[in-house]
N, C-alpha and C positions, 0 to 999 in steps of 0.2 A: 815355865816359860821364862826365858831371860829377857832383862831389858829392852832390847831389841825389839823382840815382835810383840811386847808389852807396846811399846811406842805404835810398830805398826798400825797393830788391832787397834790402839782409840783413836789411829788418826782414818781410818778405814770409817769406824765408828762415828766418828763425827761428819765425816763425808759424806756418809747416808741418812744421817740426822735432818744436814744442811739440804741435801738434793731434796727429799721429802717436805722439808717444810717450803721449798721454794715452789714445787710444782703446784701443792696447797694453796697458797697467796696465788700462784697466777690463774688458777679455775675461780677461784672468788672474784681475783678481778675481772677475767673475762664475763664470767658470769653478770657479774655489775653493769659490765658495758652493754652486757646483750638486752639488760635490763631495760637499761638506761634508752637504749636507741627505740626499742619496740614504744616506751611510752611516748616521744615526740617524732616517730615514726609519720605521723599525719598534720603536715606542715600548717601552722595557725595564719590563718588567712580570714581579715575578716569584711566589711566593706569601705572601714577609713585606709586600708594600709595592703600594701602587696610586699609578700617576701621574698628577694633575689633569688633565682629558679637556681636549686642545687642545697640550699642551705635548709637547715628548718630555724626554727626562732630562736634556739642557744647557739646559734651558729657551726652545727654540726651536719658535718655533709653529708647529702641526699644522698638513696643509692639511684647508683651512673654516675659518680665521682669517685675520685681515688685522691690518697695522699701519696704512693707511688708512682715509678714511673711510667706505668703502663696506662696508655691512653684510655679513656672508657668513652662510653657511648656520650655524644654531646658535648666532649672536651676536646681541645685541641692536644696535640702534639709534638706541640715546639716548646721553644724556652717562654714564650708566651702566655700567661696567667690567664685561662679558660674562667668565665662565671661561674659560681657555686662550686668548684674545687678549692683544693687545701695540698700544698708541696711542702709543705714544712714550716717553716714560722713565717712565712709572708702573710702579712694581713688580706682577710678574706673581702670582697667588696659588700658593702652594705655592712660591714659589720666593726665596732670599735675594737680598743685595743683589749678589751676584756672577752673579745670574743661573742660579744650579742649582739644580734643583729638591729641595725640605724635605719627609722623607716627611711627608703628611696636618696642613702646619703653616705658617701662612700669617705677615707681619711681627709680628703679635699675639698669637703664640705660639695661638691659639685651634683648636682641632681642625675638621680642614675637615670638610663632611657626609660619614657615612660610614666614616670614619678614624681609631682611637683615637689620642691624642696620639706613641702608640709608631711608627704609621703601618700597623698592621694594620686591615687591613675588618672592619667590628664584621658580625657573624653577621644574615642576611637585611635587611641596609641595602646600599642601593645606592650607586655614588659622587656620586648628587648628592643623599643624604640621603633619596630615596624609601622606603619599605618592599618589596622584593621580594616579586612573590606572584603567584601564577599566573591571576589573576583580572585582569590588567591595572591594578589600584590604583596610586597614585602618576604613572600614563603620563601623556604632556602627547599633546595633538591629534597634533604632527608624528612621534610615532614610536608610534601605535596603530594596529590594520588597522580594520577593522569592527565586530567584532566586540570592539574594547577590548582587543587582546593586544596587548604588546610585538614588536618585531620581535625572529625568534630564539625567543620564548618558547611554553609549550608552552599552547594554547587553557586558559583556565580554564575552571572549571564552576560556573557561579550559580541556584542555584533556592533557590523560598520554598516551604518546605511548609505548609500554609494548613489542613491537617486535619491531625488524631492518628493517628498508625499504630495499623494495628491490633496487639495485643501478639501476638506470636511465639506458637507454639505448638512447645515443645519438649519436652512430656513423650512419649515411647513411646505407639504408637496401637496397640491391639490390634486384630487383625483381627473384621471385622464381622462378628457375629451372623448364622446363614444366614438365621433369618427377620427379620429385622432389616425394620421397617417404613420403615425408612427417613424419617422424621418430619424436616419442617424447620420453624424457626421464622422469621417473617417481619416487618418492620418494624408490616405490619396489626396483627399480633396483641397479645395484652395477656396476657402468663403470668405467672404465679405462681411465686415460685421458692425452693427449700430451700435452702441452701448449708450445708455442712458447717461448724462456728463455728469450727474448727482449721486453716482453709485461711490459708495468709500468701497475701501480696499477690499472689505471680507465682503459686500454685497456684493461686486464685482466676481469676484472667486467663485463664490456661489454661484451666482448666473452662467459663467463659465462651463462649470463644472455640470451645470443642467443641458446644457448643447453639448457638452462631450468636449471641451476644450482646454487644453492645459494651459493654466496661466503664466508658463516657466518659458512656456513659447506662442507668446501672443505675436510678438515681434513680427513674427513671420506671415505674420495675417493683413491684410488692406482693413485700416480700422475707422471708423467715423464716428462723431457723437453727436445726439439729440440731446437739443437742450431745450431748457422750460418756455423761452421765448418763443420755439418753434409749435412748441406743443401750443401756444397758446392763439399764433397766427392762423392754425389749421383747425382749430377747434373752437374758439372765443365764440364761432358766431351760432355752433351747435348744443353745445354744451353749456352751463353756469361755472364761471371762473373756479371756486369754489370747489368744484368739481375735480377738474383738470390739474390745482394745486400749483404747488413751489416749488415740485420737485421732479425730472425727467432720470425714470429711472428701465421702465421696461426697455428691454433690446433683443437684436435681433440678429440670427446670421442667416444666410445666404446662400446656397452655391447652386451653380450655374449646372442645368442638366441637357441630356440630347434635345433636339428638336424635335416636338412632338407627346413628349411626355409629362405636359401639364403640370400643374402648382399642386406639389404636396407642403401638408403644413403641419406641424406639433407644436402644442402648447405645453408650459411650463409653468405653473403657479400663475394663469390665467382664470381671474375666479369669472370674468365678464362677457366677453369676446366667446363664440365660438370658432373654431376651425371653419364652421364654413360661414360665417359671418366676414374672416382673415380671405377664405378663397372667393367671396364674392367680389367683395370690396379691391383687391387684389389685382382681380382679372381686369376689372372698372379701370383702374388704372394705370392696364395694359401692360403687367409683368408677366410673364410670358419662362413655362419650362424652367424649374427652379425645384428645388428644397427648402425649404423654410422653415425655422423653429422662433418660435416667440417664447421668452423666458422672463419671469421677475425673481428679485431675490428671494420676495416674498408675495401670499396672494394679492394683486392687485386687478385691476378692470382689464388696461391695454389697451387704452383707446389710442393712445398715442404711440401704438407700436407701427401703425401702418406706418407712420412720417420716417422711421428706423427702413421701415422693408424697401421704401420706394428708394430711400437716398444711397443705403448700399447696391440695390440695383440700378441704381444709375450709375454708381461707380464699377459697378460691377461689367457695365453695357458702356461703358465710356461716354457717355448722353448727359446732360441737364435735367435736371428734374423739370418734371412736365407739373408745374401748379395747378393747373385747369383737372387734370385728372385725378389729381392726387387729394386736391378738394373734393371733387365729386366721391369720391371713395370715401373719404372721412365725413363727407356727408353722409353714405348710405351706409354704411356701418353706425353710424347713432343714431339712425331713423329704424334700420332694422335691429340693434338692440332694444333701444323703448318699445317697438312694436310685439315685441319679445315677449316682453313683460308685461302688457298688456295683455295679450292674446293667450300667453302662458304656453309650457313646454309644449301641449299637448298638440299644440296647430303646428303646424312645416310651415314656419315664418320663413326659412332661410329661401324652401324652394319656392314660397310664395314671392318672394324679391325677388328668385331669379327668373322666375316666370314671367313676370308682369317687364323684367329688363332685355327677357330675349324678345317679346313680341314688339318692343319696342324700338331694337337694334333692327330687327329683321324688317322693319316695316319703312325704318330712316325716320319714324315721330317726331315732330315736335311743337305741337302744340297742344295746348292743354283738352282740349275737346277730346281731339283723339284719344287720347294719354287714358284720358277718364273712362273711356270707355272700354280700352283696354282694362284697367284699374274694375270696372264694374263687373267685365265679363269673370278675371281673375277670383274676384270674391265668392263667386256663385260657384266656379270650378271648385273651389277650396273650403267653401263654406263657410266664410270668413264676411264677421259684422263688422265696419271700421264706422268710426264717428267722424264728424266732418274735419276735423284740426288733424287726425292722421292723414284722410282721404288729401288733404291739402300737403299737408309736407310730402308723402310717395306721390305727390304730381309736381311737386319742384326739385323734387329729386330726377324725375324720369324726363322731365325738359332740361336738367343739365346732362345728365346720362346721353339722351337724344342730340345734342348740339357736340359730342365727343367724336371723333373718327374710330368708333369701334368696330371690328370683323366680326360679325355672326361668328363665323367658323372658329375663330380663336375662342372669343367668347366660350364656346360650348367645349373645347378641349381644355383650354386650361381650368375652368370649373368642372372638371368632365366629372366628377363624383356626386356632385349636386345637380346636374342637368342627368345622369343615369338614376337619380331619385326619381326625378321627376316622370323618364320614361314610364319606372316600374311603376308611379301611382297611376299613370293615365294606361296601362296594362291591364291595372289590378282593377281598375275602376269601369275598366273596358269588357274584362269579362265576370264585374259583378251586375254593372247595365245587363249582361247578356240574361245572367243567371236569373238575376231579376225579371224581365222582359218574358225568358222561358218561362215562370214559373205566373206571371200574370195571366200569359194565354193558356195555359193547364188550368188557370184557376176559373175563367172563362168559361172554356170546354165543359166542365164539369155544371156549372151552374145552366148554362145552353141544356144538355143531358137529362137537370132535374125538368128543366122549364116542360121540355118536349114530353116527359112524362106526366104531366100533370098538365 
């Protein structure tokens, strides 16, 4: 071989030498790299410190970064430096010049979003400055579902409430009156209404809200109030002050019904009063064809609800309140409660007052002889023992009742549910006399039968 392809062959030679040992070095070092990445593959995060999303802790970028120029997933695409990317020697953010990452602190010393300068996560900020919230706020498009939640996060809940709740009812409800009319009031109607002048705001609402009345539009309603002074004009002389108190709170609404259709009444956290104790006394003071709901915030008696019924139906009838009547009413409503209680549930105290009040209207009474003996006959119908300090007050009640312009005929329509008591007892009593009466002369007959044998 001459000089020539002597020269060739070792330079051929070395050529192949050179290619081999270089492809060598570069699997070793990729190998290294691949090494290297798999062990900080799982970015160190621990709960003093949060690491800029894209980097792990040597400042080696996450995968969904690139150092070329092809965009990846979460980076941008302009000449603008995307978080946790790397383009070639620009400093990486959160990270110094040596390439490790600075908790929450970029060449500018300036706190990255998120990260107070110490490198702790400031309380409901996210690491890229977002607010966290379970409503999805702060989300960009690529990581919201349908519905505007975060992936991971827990579905928010967004509504607008566009009307006023109604205000709660938490006062204690007493149970309802047996004859309890049941009365509702309805957006048609237009009532009148008392309210006790001591009521604060949430006692008022309550009350409200027990008549069926929204407090959002009371406005619209004819309103009046009872106060403690009045309660005390109308009551001081039947009652012990004591009693009656410092405060005017039960109330009352109203509304005006056909002609003919008599006083219905519902009670509301009335622990005292009954419904028809409210329709006797009522009628007494000549209200006439009506709805009526009496309501507390809380249980109380109600004695001073009738002074509430009379004065919106006066307002309600364009008229002055009638004192004369209105007394006489809050008279026999505290005569027939104590007598209540005395006698106990088990007697018809209610239709026993109104018994002893029709034959007294009916008749035009008023003196006390007469009165009494109405009063005598009543006890024996009803089987009722009074002692002399009652038999006294139901005869100065029934001489103010008797000196009133009352109509029999209204009288028995607007209490029509307590004078239909009464029919049924003197009915019932009618054909037990019978049954009874039958079964005395059978018992006769039979004895007659033995005698005539013997």
């Amino acid at each position: 071989m001459n000089k020539k392809w002597k020269k060739y062959a070792a330079l051929l030679l070395a050529g192949m030498v050179t290619f081999s040992a270089g492809a060598s070095t570069k699997a070793v070092i990729t190998s290294a790299a691949e090494n290297s990445f798999d062990a900080d593959a799982q970015p160190e995060n621990d709960s003093d410190r949060t690491v800029p999303a894209g980097n792990s802790s040597d400042g080696n970028p996450q995968p969904g970064t690139s150092s070329g120029t092809t965009p990846q997933p979460g980076t941008g695409s302009g000449a603008a430096q995307q978080p946790g990317t790397d383009s070639g020697t620009a400093q990486q953010p959160g990270t110094d010049n040596s390439g490790d990452p600075q908790p929450g602190a970029d060449n500018s010393a300036d706190p990255q979003p998120g990260v107070s300068p110490d490198g702790n996560t400031q309380p409901g900020i996210g690491a890229d400055g977002q607010p966290e919230n379970d409503s999805g706020a702060g989300a960009t498009p690529d990581d919201t579902d349908a519905g505007g939640n975060k992936d991971g996060e827990r579905p928010g809940v967004s509504a607008e409430i566009s009307e006023v709740e109604k205000p709660k009812v938490e006062a204690q409800i007493t149970p309802a009156d047996e004859d309890d009319d049941n009365v509702v009031i309805t957006e048609k109607d237009k009532p009148y209404l008392a309210l006790g002048a001591n009521l604060n705001e949430a006692q008022r609402n309550t009350v409200l809200a027990l008549m069926g009345i929204d407090p959002a539009s009371l406005d619209d309603y004819q309103v009046t109030t009872v106060t403690n002074e009045e309660e005390h004009q109308y009551l001081d002389a039947y009652l012990d002050r004591s009693i009656i108190g410092t405060r005017a709170l039960s109330s009352v609404v109203i509304v005006k019904r056909e002609k003919g259709e008599g006083i219905h009444i519902s009670t509301k956290n009335i622990s005292y009063c009954t419904v028809g104790m409210y329709k006797n006394a009522l009628a007494t003071a000549g209200l006439e064809d009506a709805d009526v709901i009496i309501a507390g915030p809380f249980p109380l008696s109600g004695t001073a609800a009738l002074i509430g019924a009379m004065k919106a139906y006066a307002d309600m009838e364009e008229k002055n309140l009638d004192t004369d009547s209105l007394d006489a009413a809050m008279n026999e409503i505290v005569v027939t409660g104590e007598l209540n209680e005395s006698l106990g549930e088990e007697v018809q105290t209610e239709e026993f007052i109104a018994y002893v009040k029709q034959k007294v209207v009916e008749g035009g009474l008023q003196s006390k002889d007469k009165i009494q003996e109405v009063l005598s006959e009543a006890c024996d119908k009803f089987e009722i023992v009074l002692d002399e300090s009652e038999k006294a007050q139901i005869t100065a009640l029934m001489e103010k009742i008797g000196s009133l312009d009352i109509d029999v005929d209204s009288l028995l329509k607007q209490a029509g549910s307590i004078y239909d008591s009464l029919k049924e007892m003197e009915k019932s009593s009618g054909i037990l006399s019978s049954i009874a009466e039958f079964f005395k002369k059978l018992l006769e007959a039979i004895l007659n039968f033995f005698r005539e044998l013997f």
